[in-house]
C-alpha positions in Angstrom: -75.6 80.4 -136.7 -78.6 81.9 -135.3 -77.7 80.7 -131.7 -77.2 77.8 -129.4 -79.7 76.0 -127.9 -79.5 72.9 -124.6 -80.2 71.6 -121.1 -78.5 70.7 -118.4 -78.8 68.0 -116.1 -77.4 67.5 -112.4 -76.0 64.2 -112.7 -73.7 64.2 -109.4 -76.3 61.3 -107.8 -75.6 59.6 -110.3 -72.0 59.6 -110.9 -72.1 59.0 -106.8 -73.9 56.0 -107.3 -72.3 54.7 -110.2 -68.9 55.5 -108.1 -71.0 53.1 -105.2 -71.6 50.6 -107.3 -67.8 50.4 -109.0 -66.7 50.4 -105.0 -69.0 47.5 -104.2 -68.2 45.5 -107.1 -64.7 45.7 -106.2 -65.3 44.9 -103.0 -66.9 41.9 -103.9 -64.5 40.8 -106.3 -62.0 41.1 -103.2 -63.8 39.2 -100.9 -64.2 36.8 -103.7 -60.8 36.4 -104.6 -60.2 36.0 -100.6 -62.7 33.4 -100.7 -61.3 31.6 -103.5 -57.5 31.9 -102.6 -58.9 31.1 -99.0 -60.8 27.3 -100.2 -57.5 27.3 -102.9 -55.1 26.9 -100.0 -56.9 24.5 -97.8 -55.7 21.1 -98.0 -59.6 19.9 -96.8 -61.8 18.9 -99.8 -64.2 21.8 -100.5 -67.3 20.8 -102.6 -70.3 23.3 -103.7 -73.4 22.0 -105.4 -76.8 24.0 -106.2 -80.1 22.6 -105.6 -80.3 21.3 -109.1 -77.6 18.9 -107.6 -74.7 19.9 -110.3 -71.2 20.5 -108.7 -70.9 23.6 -109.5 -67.3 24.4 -107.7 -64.6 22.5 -106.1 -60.8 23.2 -104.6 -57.6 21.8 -105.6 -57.7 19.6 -103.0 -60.7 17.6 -104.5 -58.8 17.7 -107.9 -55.6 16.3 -106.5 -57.6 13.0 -105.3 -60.1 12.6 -107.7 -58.6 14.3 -110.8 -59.6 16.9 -113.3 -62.2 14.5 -114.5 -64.3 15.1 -111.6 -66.4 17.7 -113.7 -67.1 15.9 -116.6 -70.1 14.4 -114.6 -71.5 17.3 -112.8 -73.9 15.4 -111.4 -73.4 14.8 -108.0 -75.4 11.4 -107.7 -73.6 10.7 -110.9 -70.6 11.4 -109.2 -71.2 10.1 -105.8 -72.2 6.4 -107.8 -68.8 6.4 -109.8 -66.6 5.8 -106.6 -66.3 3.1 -103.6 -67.4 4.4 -100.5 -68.1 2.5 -97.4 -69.5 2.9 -93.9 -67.4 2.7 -91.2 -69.0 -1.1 -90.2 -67.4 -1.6 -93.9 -70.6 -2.2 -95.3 -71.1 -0.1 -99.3 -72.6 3.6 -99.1 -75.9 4.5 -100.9 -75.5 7.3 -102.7 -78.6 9.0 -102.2 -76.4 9.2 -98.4 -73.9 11.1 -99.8 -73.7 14.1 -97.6 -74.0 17.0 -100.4 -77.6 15.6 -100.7 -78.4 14.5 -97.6 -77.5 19.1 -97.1 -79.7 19.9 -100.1 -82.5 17.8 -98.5 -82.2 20.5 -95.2 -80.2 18.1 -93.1 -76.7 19.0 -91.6 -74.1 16.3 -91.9 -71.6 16.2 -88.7 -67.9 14.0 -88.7 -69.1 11.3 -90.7 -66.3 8.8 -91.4 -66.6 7.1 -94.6 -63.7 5.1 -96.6 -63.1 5.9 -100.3 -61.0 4.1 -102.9 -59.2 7.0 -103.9 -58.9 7.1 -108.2 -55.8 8.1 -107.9 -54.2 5.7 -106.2 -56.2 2.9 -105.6 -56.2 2.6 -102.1 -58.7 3.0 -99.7 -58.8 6.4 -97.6 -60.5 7.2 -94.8 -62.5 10.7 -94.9 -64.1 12.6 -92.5 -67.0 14.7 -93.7 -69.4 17.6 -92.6 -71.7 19.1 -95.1 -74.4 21.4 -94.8 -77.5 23.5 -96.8 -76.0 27.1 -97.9 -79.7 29.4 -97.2 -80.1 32.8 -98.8 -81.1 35.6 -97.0 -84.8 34.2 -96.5 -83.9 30.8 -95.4 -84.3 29.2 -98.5 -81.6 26.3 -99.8 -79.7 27.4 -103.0 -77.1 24.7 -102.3 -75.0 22.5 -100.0 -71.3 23.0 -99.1 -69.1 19.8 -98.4 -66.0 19.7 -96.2 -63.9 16.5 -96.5 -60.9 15.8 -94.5 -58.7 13.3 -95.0 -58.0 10.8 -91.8 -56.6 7.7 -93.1 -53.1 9.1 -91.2 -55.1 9.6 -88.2 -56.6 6.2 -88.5 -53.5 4.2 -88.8 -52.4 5.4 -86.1 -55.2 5.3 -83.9 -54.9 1.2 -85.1 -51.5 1.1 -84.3 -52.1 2.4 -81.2 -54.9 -0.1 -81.0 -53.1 -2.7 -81.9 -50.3 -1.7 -79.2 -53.0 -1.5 -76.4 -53.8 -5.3 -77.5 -50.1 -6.7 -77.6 -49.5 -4.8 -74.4 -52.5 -6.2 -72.3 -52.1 -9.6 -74.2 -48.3 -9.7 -72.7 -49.4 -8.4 -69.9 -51.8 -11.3 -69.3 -49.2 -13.7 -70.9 -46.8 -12.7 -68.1 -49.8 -12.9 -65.6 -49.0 -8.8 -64.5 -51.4 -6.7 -62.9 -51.6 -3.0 -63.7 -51.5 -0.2 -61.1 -51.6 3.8 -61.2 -51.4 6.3 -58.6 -52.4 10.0 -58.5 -51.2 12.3 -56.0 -54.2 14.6 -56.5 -56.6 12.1 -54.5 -53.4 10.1 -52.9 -55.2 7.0 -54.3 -53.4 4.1 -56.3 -55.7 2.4 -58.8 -55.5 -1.1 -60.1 -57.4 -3.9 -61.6 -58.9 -7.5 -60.8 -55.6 -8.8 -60.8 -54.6 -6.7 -58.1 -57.4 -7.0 -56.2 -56.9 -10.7 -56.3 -53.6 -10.7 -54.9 -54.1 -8.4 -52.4 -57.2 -10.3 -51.7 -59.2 -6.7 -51.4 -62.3 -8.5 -53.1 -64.3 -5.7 -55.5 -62.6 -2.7 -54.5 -60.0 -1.8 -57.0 -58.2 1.2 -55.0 -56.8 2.1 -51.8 -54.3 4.7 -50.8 -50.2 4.3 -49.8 -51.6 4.0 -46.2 -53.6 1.3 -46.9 -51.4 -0.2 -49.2 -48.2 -0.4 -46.8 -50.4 -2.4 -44.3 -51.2 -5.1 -45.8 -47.1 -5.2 -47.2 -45.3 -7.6 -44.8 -43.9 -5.7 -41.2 -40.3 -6.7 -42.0 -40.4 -5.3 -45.3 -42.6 -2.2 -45.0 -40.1 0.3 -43.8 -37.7 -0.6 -46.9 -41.1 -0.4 -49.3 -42.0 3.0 -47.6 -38.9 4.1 -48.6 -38.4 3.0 -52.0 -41.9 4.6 -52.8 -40.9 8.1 -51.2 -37.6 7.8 -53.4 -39.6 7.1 -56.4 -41.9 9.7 -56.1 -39.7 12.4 -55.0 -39.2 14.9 -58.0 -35.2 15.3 -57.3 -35.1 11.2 -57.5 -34.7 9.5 -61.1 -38.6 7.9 -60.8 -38.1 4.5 -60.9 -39.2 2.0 -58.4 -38.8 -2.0 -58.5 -38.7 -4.2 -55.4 -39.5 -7.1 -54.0 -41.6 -7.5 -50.5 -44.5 -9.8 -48.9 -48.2 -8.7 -48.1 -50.2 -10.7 -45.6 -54.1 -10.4 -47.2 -56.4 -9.8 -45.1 -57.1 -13.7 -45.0 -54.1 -14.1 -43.5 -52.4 -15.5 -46.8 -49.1 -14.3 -47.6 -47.9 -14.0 -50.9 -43.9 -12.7 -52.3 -45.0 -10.0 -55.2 -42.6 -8.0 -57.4 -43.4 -4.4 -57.9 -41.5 -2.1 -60.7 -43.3 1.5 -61.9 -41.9 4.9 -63.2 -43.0 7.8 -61.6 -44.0 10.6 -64.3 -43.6 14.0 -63.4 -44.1 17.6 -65.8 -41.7 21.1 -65.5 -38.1 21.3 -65.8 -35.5 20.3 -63.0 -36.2 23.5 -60.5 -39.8 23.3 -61.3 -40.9 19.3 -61.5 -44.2 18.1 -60.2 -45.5 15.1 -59.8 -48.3 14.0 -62.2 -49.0 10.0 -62.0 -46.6 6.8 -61.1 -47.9 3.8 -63.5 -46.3 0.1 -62.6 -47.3 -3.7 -62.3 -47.1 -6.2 -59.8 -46.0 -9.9 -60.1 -46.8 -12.8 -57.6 -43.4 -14.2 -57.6 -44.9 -16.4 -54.6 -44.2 -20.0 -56.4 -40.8 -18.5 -57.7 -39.9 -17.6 -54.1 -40.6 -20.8 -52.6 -38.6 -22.6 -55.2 -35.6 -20.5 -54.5 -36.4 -21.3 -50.8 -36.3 -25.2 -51.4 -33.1 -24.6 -54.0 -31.6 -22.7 -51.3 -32.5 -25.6 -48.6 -31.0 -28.4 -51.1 -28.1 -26.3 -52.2 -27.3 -26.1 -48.1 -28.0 -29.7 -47.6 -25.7 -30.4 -50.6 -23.0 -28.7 -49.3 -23.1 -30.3 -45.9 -23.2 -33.5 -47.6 -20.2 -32.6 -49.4 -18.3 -31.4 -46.3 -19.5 -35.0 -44.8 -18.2 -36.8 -47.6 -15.3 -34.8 -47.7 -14.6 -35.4 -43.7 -15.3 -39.0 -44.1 -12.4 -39.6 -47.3 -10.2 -38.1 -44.9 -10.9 -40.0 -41.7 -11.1 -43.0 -44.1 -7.4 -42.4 -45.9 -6.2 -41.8 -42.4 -7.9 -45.1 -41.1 -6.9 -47.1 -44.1 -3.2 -45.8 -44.3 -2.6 -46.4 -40.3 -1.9 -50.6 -41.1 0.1 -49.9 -43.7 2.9 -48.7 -41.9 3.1 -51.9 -40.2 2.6 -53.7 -43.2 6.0 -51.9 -45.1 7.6 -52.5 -42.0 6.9 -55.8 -41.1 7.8 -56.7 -45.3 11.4 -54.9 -44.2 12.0 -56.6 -41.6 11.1 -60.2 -43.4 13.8 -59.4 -45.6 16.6 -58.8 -43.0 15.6 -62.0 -40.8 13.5 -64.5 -43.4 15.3 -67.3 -45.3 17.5 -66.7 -48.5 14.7 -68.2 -50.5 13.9 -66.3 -54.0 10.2 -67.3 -53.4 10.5 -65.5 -49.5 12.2 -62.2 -51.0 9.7 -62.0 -54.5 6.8 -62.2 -52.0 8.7 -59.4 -49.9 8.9 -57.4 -53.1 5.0 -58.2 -54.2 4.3 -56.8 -50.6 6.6 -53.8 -51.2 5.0 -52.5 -54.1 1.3 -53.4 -53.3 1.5 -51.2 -49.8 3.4 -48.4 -52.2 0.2 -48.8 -54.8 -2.2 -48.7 -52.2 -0.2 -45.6 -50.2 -0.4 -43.3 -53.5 -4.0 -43.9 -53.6 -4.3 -43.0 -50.0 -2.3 -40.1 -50.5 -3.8 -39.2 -53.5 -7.5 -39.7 -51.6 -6.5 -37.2 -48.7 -4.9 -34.9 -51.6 -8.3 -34.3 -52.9 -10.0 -34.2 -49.8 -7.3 -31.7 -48.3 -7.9 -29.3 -51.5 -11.5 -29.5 -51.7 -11.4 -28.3 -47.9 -8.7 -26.1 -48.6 -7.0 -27.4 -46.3 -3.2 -27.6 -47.9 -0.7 -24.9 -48.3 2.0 -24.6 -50.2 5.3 -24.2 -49.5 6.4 -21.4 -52.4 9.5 -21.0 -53.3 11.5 -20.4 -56.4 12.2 -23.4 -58.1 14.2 -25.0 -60.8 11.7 -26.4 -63.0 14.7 -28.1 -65.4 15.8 -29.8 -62.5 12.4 -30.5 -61.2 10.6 -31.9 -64.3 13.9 -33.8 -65.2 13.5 -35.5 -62.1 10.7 -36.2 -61.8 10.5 -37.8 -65.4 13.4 -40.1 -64.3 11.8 -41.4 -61.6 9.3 -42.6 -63.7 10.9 -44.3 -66.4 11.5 -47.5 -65.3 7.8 -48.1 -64.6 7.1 -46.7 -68.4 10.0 -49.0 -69.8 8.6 -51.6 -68.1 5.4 -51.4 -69.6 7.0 -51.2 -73.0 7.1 -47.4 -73.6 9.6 -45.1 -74.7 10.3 -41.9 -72.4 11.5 -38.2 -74.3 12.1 -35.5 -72.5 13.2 -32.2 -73.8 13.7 -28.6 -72.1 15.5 -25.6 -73.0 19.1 -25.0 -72.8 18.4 -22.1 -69.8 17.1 -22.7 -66.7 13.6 -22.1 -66.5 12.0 -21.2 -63.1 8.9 -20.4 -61.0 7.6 -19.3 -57.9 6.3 -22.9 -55.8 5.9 -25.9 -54.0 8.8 -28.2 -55.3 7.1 -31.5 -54.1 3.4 -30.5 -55.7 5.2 -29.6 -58.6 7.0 -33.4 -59.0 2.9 -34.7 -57.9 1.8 -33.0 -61.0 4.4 -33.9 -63.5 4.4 -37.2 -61.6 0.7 -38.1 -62.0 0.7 -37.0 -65.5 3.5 -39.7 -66.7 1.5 -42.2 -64.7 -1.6 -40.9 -66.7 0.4 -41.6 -69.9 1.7 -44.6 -68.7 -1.8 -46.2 -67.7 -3.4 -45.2 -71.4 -0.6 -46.0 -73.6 -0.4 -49.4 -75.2 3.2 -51.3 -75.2 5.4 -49.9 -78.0 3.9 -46.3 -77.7 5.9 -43.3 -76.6 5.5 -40.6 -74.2 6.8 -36.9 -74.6 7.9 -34.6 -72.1 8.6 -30.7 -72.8 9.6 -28.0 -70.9 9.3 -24.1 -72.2 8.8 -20.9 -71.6 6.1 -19.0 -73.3 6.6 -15.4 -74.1 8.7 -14.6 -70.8 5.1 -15.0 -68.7 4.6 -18.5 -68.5 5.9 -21.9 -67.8 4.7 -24.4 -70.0 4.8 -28.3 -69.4 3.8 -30.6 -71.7 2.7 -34.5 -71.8 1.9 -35.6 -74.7 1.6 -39.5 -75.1 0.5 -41.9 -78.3 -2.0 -43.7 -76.2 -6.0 -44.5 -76.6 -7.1 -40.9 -76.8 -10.1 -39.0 -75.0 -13.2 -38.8 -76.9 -15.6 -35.7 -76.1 -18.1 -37.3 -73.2 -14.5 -38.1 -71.2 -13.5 -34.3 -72.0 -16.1 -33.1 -70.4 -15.7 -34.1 -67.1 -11.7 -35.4 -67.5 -10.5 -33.0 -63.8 -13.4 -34.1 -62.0 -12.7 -36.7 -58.8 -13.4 -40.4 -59.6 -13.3 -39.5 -63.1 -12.1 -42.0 -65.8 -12.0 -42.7 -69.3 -14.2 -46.3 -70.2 -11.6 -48.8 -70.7 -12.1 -52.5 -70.7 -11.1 -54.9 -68.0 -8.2 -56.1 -69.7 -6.9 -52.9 -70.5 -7.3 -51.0 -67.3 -4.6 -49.6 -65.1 -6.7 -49.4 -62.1 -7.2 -46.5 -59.9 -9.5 -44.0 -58.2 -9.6 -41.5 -61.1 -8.2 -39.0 -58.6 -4.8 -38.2 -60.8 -6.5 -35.2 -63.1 -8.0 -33.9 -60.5 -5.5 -33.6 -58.5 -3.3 -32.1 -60.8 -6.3 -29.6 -61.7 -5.9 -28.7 -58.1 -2.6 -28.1 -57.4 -2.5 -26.2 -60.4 -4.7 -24.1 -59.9 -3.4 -23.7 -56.4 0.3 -22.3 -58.4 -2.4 -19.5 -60.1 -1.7 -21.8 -63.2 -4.4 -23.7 -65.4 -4.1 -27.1 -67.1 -5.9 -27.9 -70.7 -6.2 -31.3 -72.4 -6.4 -32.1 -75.7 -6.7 -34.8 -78.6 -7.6 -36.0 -81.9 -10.5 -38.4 -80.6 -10.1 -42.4 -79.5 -6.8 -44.0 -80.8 -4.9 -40.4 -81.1 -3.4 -39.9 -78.3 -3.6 -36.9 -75.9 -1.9 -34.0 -75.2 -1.9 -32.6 -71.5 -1.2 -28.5 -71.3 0.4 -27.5 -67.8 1.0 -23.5 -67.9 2.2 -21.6 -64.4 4.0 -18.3 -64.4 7.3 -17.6 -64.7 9.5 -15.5 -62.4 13.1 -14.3 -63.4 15.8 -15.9 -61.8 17.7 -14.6 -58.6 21.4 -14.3 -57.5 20.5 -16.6 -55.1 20.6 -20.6 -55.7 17.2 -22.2 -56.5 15.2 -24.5 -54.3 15.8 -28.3 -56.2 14.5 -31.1 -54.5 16.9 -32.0 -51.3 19.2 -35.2 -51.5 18.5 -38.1 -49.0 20.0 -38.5 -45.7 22.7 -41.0 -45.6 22.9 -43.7 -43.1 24.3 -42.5 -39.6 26.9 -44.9 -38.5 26.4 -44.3 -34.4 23.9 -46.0 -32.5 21.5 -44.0 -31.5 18.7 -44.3 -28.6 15.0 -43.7 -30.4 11.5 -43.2 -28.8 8.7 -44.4 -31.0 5.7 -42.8 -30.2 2.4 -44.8 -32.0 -0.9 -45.2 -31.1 -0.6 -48.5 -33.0 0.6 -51.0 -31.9 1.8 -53.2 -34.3 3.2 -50.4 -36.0 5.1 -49.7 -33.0 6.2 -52.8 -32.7 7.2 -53.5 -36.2 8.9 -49.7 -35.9 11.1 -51.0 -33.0 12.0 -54.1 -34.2 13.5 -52.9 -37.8 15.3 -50.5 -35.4 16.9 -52.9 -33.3 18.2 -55.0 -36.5 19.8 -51.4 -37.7 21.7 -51.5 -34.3 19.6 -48.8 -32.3 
């Protein structure tokens, strides 16, 4: 080796610039991969094309909807023709409008809506787009950029909502409302045509609280006043529905009804008012036909208290000659001949003026209760004693009509707190009940029982012509009876039920009645309470006074006459 022999060559520019250039290139990757992880997240559609109009990239969002297959046309036209889209008027989409071209022809593309039939699903979408040129650094296009949002959420709502408005105002028009608003920030309330037509305020269509309370009615206003200072008071619960009058300024007057909600923002120390919202209804027609029911509901009554005053001034009236009458018939027997005609007629007289006093009775009975005009004499009573009484009393008039009389009651006496003679009336009228609808050779049942220690039960149950369900239905009402032919009737004012309804409800009792239809008989249900018995002897119904054997000197005091007279004679035969 002879020697060595080379150059050298500062390189550190160089190195510094190949250093540069590593740094940049990594920095661009970054912002790249920042980019693409940035358009990879977004849940928008993101769609690149360059001026030769090929898709050249697009985010997961477009493949999710369309599919992978988007890039096997790159084409955007080709693309842009292979799917539905329509206008929002519903009418198909060119494709030369598709918005990446209409950005590659310069033009920027802003919230377009657009509905797609997605391939994916099948269904139509709604998009909104905005798409616009991508310029390099002298201004020049070198492609478009395409943001697609899905909507079709958005819309459905929106249509809902829609839809909601429409139902609303139609059942708002339906139910002839009128809308109103108020806002405390101009103190004005806001409503529409409606409104203005009831109110009579011709085109305007507002008009503050001021305004508003004098045109409401002056007997009402202070209570209105009031109701709307409760309702818009932030401590109050916001609500506000009343009824008042308003006198237009044509002097009309019309009834309205008002309700609203008062909506106010910030918790409970902190709450502000922010709107009221309501609606008003002219109840005017409503009014004045509760006015005239009102009126006939008040004229009804007072015919009911006049017909009620005229059955008993006519029982009184018509059961003043029949105390002569029985008398006189008495005193026939003492003095007339011993003819079987003379006493027979006696007899016929006897039991007519006996008929024609239970009507009577039973006439001022109903009138007395409707008036509540009768009070009972309460007592504890014997009901075995009672109802057994009053049973036997009746069962020569059932035998005689052919019917056979059961009674049955426990081995204990059963008692309850009452009016000893109501109680026989309401047993009594019962059997007569049964009598009068039972054909000869049927059977009537009488029980007595107690039902769970509480209450009382009386039952009357007879074989006769049954109550079909039109009879039911009104069975305890006055002058009500069941449609029975001429030859069949047992007469009557149809008063018996009712009364017995009546005087058992007077006990704090209540009476049912039931049966299997025409020709089944019926069953009447009596139930009052029970009371234990006491030490003490229970009320029975008191024995009659026996005949006094002294002559005795009597003052007969009648505004009738004859029935004085009749009264003193049968008193001087007895040796007074």
């Amino acid at each position: 080796i002879v020697g060595l022999r080379g150059t050298v060559q500062d390189i550190t520019e160089r190195m510094r610039a190949d250093e540069e250039r590593q740094r940049l290139s990594a920095a661009v990757q970054r912002e790249r991969d920042t980019l693409s992880a940035l358009i990879n997240s977004m849940t928008d559609e993101i769609w690149f094309a360059d001026t030769e109009k090929r898709l050249t990239l697009v985010n997961p969002a477009v493949w999710k909807e369309f599919g992978a297959g988007v890039f096997q046309a790159d084409q955007v036209e080709r693309i842009a023709a292979s799917f539905e889209v329509y206008r929002p008027d519903g009418t198909p989409r060119p494709v030369d409008e598709a918005p990446p071209l209409r950005a590659l022809r310069g033009e920027t593309v802003t919230d377009q809506e657009e509905t797609v039939r997605s391939p994916a699903s099948g269904q139509l979408r709604h998009r909104l787009v905005n798409a616009a040129p991508v310029r390099d650094a002298g201004g020049a296009i070198i492609g478009s950029v395409s943001v697609v949002r899905d909507i079709t959420a958005r819309k459905r709502a929106e249509e809902e909502l829609q839809g909601s408005r429409h139902r609303l105002m139609a059942a708002i028009e339906i139910a002839a409302l009128s809308v109103w608003e108020y806002r405390p920030d101009t103190d004005v309330v806001e409503f529409d045509q409606r409104s203005s037509e009831i109110f009579g305020t011709g085109d305007r269509n507002e008009m503050t609280i001021e305004e508003f309370l004098a045109l409401v009615h002056e007997k009402d206003r202070p209570r209105v006043a009031d109701q709307i200072r409760r309702a818009l008071d932030p401590a109050g619960d916001g609500l506000y529905d009343t009824e008042y009058r308003v006198v237009r300024p044509d002097a009309v007057q019309r009834w309205l009804a008002a309700r609203g909600h008062a909506i106010f923002t910030g918790d409970r120390q902190s709450r502000r008012l922010v709107r009221a919202i309501g609606t008003v209804m002219d109840i005017t027609t409503r009014k004045q036909s509760e006015e005239a029911l009102e009126k006939a509901k008040a004229a009804a009554e007072e015919d009911n208290r006049q017909k009620d005053h005229f059955l008993a001034v006519l029982g009184h009236e018509l059961r003043n000659p029949l105390a002569p009458i029985s008398t006189a018939a008495a005193l026939l027997k003492r003095i007339g001949p011993p003819d079987p005609t003379h006493r027979r007629s006696c007899e016929i007289i006897d039991r007519q003026v006996a008929h024609m006093t239970r009507l009577i009775d039973d006439l001022l009975d109903v009138s007395r209760i409707a008036r509540g005009k009768i009070t009972l004499r309460r007592e504890e009573l014997d009901l075995t004693e009672i109802v057994q009484r009053a049973v036997e009393d009746h069962r020569p008039l059932l035998e005689s009509r052919g019917l056979t009389l059961h009674y049955a009651a426990p081995p204990v006496t059963v008692c309850t707190l009452g009016d000893a003679a109501r109680v026989t009336q309401i047993v009594g009228n019962l059997l007569v009940n049964a009598g009068k609808f039972t054909d000869r050779g049927g059977h009537v049942e009488v029980s007595l029982e107690v039902d769970g220690g509480q209450q009382v039960v009386i039952r009357v149950r007879d074989s006769g012509i049954g109550i079909d369900g039109e009879t039911m239905a009104r069975l305890f009402q006055p002058f009500a009876q069941a449609d029975r032919s001429i030859d069949r009737s047992g007469g009557g004012l149809g008063l018996g039920l009712a009364l017995v309804k009546g005087l058992v409800d007077l006990h704090g009792g209540h009476v049912q009645a039931f049966s299997g239809g025409a020709g089944r008989g019926a069953e009447f249900v009596v139930r009052v309470p029970a009371v234990l018995r006491h030490a003490h002897q229970v009320a029975t119904p008191a024995a009659g006074i026996g005949p006094v054997s002294r002559r005795q000197r009597i003052l007969v005091i009648e505004d009738n006459h004859d029935a004085a007279e009749s009264l003193k004679l049968l008193l001087e035969l007895s040796g007074n």
